[in-house]
C-alpha angles and dihedrals in degrees: 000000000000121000121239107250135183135233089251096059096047101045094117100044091040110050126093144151109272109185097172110069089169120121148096098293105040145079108204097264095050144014140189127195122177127185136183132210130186126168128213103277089019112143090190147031128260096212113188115181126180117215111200124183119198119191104015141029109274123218118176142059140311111228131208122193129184105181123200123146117324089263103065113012117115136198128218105209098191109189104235136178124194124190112208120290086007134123131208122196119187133163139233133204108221122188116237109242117138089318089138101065105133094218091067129123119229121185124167102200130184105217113187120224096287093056091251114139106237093168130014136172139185143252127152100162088057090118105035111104102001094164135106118317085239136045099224117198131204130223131195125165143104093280119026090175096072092041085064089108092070086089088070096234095291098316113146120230119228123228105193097297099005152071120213132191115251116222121180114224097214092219127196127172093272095053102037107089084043096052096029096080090066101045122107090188130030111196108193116185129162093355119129100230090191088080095060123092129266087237090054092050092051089055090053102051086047090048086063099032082059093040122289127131116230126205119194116185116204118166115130090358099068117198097347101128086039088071105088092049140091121243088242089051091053104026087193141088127212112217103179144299141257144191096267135170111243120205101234091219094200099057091026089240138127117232127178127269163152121267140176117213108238132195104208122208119234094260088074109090110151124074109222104209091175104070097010107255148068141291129206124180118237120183098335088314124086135223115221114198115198121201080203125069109227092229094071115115100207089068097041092044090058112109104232090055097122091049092045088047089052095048106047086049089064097043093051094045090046087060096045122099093236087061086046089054087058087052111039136021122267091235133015110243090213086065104047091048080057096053101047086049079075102040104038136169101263124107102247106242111230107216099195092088085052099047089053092054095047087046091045087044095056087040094056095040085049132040106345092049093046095045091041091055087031085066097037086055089237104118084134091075088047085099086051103037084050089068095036090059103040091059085048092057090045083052104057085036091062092038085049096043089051093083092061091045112139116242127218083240122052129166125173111198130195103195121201122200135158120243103232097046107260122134134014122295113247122212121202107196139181122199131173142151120247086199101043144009095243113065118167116195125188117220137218119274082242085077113098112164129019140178136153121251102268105209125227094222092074148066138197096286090201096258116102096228121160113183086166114071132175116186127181136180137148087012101298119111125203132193122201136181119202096214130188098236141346110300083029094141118213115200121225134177119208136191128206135162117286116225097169123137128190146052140256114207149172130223092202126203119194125209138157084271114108115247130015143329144172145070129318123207125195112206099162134087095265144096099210119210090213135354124215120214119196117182113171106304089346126106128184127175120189137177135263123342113181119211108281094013138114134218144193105234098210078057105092110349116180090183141006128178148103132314115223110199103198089024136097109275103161097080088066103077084043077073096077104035091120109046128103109221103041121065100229086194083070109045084056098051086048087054091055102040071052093049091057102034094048101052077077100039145025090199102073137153116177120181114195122209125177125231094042135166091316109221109213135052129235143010089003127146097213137174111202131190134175120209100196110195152175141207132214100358093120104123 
């Protein structure tokens, strides 16, 4: 994982001579360059852009704008300085959130000390295939040689506006762990996965869950490459093969072949013509599960091969969750704004210590004031001591209520972090002024990548409006929201390192009652408040696991229900705003740290603590939680 730099920390690596100022995104006297990178799994961009002056010494910023609609664009402002016939290059970490809307609008701009634009240039596909240069395929079976015409004789693949090489990984059970990081694509046929390690099988059901697509060829071998995995995994039972007719999708024939007959889980939902079986999606990869084996000759010796190839890679890919974050946002703006509604960004007054002064004022102006002068013979001061008493008591009120006052700069956070470390943490804020509507913030050096949430209800509207802004210079980075009035929230998400270490778990037992049940196990540093279970469509909450501890589900449930992915779940904490004994604020920040986190996986635990990792510096009112999760440890 890169850290996101400045231009000022990397001046002395960075800069070089650069004679030719020549390019597509230069002038002569200036030039701009902007590139964007994002791995399988990835939930940011790594941005680099290169600055080069010409002809003069260059002092300023380097802008960059991504323009959607006035609501949700944001700007980075990076402090620069050139010096003549010179370039710089430095790098941002950008979260992931609906950057890759086609209709966006992209500009790189130079602004001189005093903010004024002196050079800009455009690019809207910035973000569009920001993958790797090259689709890498992997290939496992018992002969690789023969599975050589699954790179389609040379044809690129294309990924929206472009084409990439395609280049096969020949994988055997010594290499694997150490390719499979780079494919895009793992193709396993007549291979016995039950010789692999545990450790190997793990690696491949987290290649899919991050994004990976998964073909397993079965035919005459059965259920040969099924055999590592678990039932969950594969959610399907082969039961035989025949001697069966395939329709060849690409020339609209039938040809001869071997097929095993499959019973396919529910989680299966897409009909792959192409090469004659079934996806599902798991996490934001897909399993494709083939009747045919891929070694058959009588499906690579079709004619057509290389056009059936080409077109099963692009459906596969078009039903994967890595396609789908090209398409849609992580997470809907509408819904995070709703949740925060709930949780806020506002210390919860408690209004027990209140409640004790008011009691001990009407004691002391009543009985105890009037016996206590009654016995020192000075009822005559009772008229005196009443006023005295009563600006006392105002006193100790407005020293007591100083500690809910309401700062000029407020900011609520829901922190997500998984509990064995992977991963980046990733931070959802609110901030706003209850004074004004702009409110700046500057954030811990902890901080390495930041964005706003751009929504998928709005396009770039031809003004180039950012309400969103992130500035940096001499280490120090700032975020700012340009609101409309005091209490007008801005939403941020923020990533940071994640140094976690731990699990959550669940020892499940199934059983004909509806929901779940079992035994949780908290292995990480936290008491969590509540903990969250999702398996499949089933959702449990229960109440209070201490660190080390288990605990019965069924034992103390505040809710159980179902999960609806492309649903409205933000009406469900509202539920319990007011009870007593729940704390509705953190039900809702558990349901959002569940609206991001299950769009990837249907296996989820998620523990909740307060006062967690705060996210700004200095005179900050903030409200900090930390949803701690993990996925696939549902046994």
């Amino acid at each position: 994982m890169e850290k996101r730099t400045t231009a000022t920390d990397k001046d002395t690596e960075d800069t070089t001579e650069a004679s030719d100022p020549s390019g597509s995104q230069g002038n002569g006297r200036y030039r701009l360059d902007s590139v964007a990178k994002k791995g399988t799994g990835d939930d940011y961009y790594n941005v680099t852009i290169t600055a080069y002056s010409g002809f003069e010494n260059f002092s300023g910023y380097v802008r960059l704008s991504i323009i959607n609609n006035s609501e949700d664009s944001i700007a980075y402002d990076t402090r620069i300085d050139l010096p003549e016939k010179t370039e710089k290059s430095f790098s941002l970490m950008i979260p992931g959130e609906g950057y890759t809307d086609t209709n966006l609008k992209i500009i790189i701009s130079l602004l001189d000390e005093n903010m004024n634009e002196v050079y800009s240039v455009n690019n809207n596909d910035l973000f569009i295939n920001a993958g790797e240069d090259k689709i890498y395929i992997g290939v496992l079976s018992s002969d690789n040689a023969k599975l050589s015409y699954l790179d389609m004789d040379g044809e690129e693949l294309e990924r929206l506006k472009e084409f990439y090489e395609v280049e096969l990984v020949d994988l055997n059970e010594t290499n694997i762990i150490k390719e499979i990081g780079k494919l895009s694509y793992l193709i396993i046929d007549d291979y016995d996965t039950s010789k692999l390690s545990s450790g190997t099988i793990g690696q491949i059901e987290n290649f899919v869950s991050n994004g990976g697509i998964l073909y397993l060829g079965t035919g005459k071998n059965e259920d040969k490459t099924l055999k590592g995995f678990s039932g969950d995994f594969i959610d399907a039972e082969v039961k035989g093969h025949q001697n069966a007719q395939m329709y060849v999708y690409a020339t609209n024939d039938m040809c001869d072949i071997t097929m095993a007959d499959i019973s396919y889980g529910y989680s299966y939902d897409t009909v792959s013509y192409s090469v004659q079986g079934m996806y599902k999606r798991k996490g934001r990869g897909v399993i494709l599960l083939s009747q045919i084996s891929f070694l058959d000759p009588d499906f690579y010796n079709l004619q057509s091969i290389d056009q059936i190839m080409y077109y099963s890679y692009l459906d596969s890919y078009n039903n994967s969750g890595f396609y789908y974050s090209y398409k849609n946002s992580n997470m809907d703006l509408r819904d995070v704004k709703t949740y925060f509604e709930s949780i806020e960004g506002l210390k919860k007054i408690s209004t027990g210590g209140l409640k004790l002064i008011v009691l001990t004022y009407v004691l002391l102006i009543g009985p105890v004031l009037y016996l206590l002068l009654k016995k020192t013979n000075k009822r005559e001061y009772f008229w005196v001591a009443i006023p005295a008493v009563t600006i006392l008591t105002m006193v100790v009120i407005m020293i007591y209520g100083g500690k809910f006052r309401l700062s000029n700069s407020n900011i609520s956070n829901v922190t997500l972090a998984n509990a064995d470390g992977s991963g980046v943490r990733k931070t959802y804020s609110a901030i706003f002024s209850s004074k004004s509507g702009d409110i700046s913030i500057n954030l811990k050096n902890n901080i390495i990548g930041v964005g706003t949430i751009l929504n998928d209800y709005g396009n770039y509207n031809g003004r180039n409006i950012t309400d969103y802004h992130v500035s940096t210079e001499g280490g120090t980075t700032k975020i700012s929201h340009d609101g409309s009035g005091s209490f007008d929230k801005g939403y941020f998400v923020g990533l940071s390192e994640n140094h976690e270490s731990g699990s959550l778990s669940l020892s499940y037992t199934s059983g004909w009652s509806v929901g779940i049940s079992g035994t949780l196990q908290n292995d990480t540093e936290y008491d969590f408040d509540y903990v969250l279970i999702l398996k499949d469509d089933d959702l449990v909450v229960v109440k209070g696991l201490k660190s080390g501890d288990k605990l019965a589900v069924s034992s103390n449930i505040v809710y159980s229900g179902y999960y609806y992915y492309s649903g409205d779940n933000t009406q469900i904490p509202a539920r319990f705003k007011s009870s007593k004994k729940i704390d509705y604020r953190m039900l809702a920040a558990l349901f959002l740290a569940l609206d991001d986190i299950g769009r990837e996986s249907d296996e989820v635990i998620i523990g909740i603590t307060s006062d967690y990792d705060s996210f700004a510096k200095g005179d900050v009112n903030e409200l900090s939680y930390g949803c701690i999760y993990s996925v696939g440890t549902i046994e």
